[in-house]
C-alpha positions in Angstrom: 36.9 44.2 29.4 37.5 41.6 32.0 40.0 38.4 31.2 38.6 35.3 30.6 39.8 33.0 33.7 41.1 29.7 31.6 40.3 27.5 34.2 41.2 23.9 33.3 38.2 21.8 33.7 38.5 18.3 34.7 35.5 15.9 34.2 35.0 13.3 37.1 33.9 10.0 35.0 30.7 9.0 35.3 30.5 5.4 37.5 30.0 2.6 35.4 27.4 -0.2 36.5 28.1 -3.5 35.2 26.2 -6.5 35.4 28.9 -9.2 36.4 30.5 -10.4 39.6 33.9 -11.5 38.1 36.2 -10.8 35.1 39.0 -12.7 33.8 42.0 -11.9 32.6 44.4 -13.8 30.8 47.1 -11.7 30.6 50.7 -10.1 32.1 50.7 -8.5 35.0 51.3 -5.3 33.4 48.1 -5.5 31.5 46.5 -6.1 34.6 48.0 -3.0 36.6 46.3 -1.0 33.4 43.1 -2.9 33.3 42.5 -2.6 37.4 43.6 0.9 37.1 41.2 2.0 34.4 38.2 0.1 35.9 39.0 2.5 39.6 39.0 5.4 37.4 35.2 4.7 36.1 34.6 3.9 39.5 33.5 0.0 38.9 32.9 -1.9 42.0 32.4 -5.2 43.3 34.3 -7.0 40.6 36.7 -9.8 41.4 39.4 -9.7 39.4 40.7 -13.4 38.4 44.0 -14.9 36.0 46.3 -16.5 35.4 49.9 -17.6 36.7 51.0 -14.9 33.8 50.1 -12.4 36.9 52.6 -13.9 39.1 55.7 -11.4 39.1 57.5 -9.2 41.6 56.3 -6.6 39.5 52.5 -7.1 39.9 52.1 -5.3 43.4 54.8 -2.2 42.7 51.9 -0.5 41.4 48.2 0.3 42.0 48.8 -2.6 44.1 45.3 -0.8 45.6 43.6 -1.5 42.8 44.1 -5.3 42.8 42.9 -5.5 46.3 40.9 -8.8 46.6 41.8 -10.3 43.0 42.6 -14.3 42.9 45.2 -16.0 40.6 46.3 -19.5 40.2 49.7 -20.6 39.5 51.9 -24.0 39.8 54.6 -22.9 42.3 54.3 -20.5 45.5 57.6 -20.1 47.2 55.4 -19.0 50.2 52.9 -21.6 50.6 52.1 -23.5 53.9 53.2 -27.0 52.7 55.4 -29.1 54.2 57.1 -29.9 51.3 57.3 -26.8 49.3 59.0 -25.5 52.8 61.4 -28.3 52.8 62.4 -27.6 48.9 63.1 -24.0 49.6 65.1 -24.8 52.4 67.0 -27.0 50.0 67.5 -25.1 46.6 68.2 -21.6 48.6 70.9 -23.5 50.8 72.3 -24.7 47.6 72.0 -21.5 45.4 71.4 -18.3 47.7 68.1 -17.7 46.5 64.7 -18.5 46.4 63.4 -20.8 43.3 61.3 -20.2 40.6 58.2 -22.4 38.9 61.0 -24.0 36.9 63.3 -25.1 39.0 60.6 -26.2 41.7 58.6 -28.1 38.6 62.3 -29.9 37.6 62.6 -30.9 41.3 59.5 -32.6 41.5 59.6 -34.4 38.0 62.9 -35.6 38.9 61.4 -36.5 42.5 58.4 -38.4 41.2 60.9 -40.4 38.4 63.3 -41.2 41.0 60.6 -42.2 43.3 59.4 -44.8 41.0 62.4 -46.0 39.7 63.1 -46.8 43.7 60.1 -48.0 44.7 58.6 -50.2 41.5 62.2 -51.6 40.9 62.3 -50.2 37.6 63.9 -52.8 34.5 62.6 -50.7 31.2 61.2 -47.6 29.4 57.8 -49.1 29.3 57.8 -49.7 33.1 58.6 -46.3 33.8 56.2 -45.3 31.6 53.4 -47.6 32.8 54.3 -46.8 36.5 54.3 -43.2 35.9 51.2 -43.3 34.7 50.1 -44.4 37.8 51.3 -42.3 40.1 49.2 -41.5 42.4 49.2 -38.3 45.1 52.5 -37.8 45.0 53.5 -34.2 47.4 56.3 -32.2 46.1 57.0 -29.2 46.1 54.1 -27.7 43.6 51.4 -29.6 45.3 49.9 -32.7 45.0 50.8 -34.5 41.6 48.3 -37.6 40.1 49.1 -39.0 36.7 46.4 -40.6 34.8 46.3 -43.3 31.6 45.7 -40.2 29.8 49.2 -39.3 30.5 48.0 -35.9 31.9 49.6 -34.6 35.1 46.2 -33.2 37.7 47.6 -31.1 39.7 46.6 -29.0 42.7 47.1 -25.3 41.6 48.0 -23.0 44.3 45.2 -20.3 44.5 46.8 -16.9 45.3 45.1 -14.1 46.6 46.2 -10.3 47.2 45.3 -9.5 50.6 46.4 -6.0 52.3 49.0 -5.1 49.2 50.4 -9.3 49.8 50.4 -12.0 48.1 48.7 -15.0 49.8 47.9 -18.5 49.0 44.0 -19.2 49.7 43.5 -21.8 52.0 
């Protein structure tokens, strides 16, 4: 009687057609490694991956960096932008602290820039000034883009649109 060869099988997945150009994802980076990974395995294609600044770690492109070929994120701060002034602020802080910033400290910079700014240039006497002059600031470049405050009291920024390009980050022109 001949043996039985127990040959471990193993199923390629059948491709999976889907009928959108784009999916979001608001969520960690990790969840995204795990998402972009699973939709390689069923062998979806042509779907731009987009979310949020909740992607933006060191961690994000350590692995299946392949996978997230091509995907856009958006995020406040970009240490590696091509502004002037973001440039100019990382000159500054890494001078000062032997390292390169974070969103925090580059969103502190600027709030304290644009206050400062206006307490300068408006000649500043009271709390209501500054908050009436604040609230129309207008184009103000700091180091996380261009910052416009409405009578809303609602900060529009430019967000810095990041793309991963070749296993990089890179910000979108």
């Amino acid at each position: 009687m001949a043996k039985k060869s127990a040959a471990k099988k193993t199923e390629v997945p059948k491709r999976i057609e889907v009928n959108f150009e784009a999916l979001f994802i608001p969520d960690s980076y990790r969840r995204v490694q795990l998402i972009a990974s699973q939709l390689a395995f069923y062998d979806v294609r042509g779907v731009k991956l987009l979310g949020t600044s909740l992607w933006n770690s060191p961690y994000l492109l350590k692995k299946g960096a392949q996978y997230l070929e091509g995907a856009v994120f958006v995020d406040s701060f970009f240490p590696y932008a091509f502004y002037r002034e973001t440039n100019d602020f990382i000159d500054i802080y890494y001078t000062a602290y032997g390292r390169d910033p974070e969103n925090i400290e580059a969103l502190a910079y600027d709030t304290a820039g644009i206050i400062f700014n206006t307490i300068e240039t408006k000649g500043i006497q009271t709390r209501q000034e500054l908050v009436s002059s604040l609230m129309g600031t207008e184009n103000y470049h700091g180091a996380t883009g261009t910052v416009s405050f409405g009578y809303d009291r609602v900060a529009h920024k430019t967000p810095f649109i990041l793309q991963i390009k070749n296993g990089k980050l890179e910000q979108m022109k």
